[in-house]
BATI-674945 format. One line per 5 residues: number of its first residue (from 1); their letters; for each residue x, y negated, z of C-alpha. Coordinates in steps of 0.02 Angstrom, whole numbers, plus 32768, in hexadecimal, padded with zeros to 4 digits. Example, Ala and Ser with C-alpha at 12.3 -4.5 7.8 and 13.67 -1.06 7.14 Angstrom:
2
1> as> 8267:80E1:8186 | 82AC:8035:8165
//
This chain:
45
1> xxxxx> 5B7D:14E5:17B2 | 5B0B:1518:170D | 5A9F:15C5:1748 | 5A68:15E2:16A5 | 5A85:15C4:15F2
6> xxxxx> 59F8:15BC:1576 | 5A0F:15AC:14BF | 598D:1587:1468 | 59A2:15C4:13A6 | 598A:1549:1315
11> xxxxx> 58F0:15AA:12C6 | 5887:1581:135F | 58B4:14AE:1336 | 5840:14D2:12BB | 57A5:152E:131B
16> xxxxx> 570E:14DE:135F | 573F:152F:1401 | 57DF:14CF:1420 | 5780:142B:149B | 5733:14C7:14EF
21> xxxxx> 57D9:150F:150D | 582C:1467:1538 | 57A2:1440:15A9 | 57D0:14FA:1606 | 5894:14EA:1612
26> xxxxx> 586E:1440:1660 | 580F:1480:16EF | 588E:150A:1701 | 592B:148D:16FA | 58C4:1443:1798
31> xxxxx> 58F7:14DB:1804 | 5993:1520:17AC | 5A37:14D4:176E | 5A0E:14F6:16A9 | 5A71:14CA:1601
36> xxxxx> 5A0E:14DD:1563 | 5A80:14E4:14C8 | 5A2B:14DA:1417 | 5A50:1549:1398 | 5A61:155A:12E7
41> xxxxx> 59ED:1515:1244 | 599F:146F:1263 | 59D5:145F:1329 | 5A8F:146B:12FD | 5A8B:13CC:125A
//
């Protein structure tokens, strides 16, 4: 069963902080049951 939903919103596809947020939500998906969904802008074409 998915804990937790995460979206993650389409201006962020664009930041230099997304691998830094990947690399985050992929330690946390280790412990938790996790979706991510994109969002809008460039994560959603």
């Amino acid at each position: 069963m998915i804990a937790t939903v995460i979206k993650i919103g389409g201006s962020i596809g664009q930041s230099h902080k997304l691998e830094h947020l990947m690399m985050r939500l992929s330690e946390f998906a280790g412990r938790y049951n996790i979706m991510i969904v994109p969002g809008g802008g460039a994560l959603a074409e």
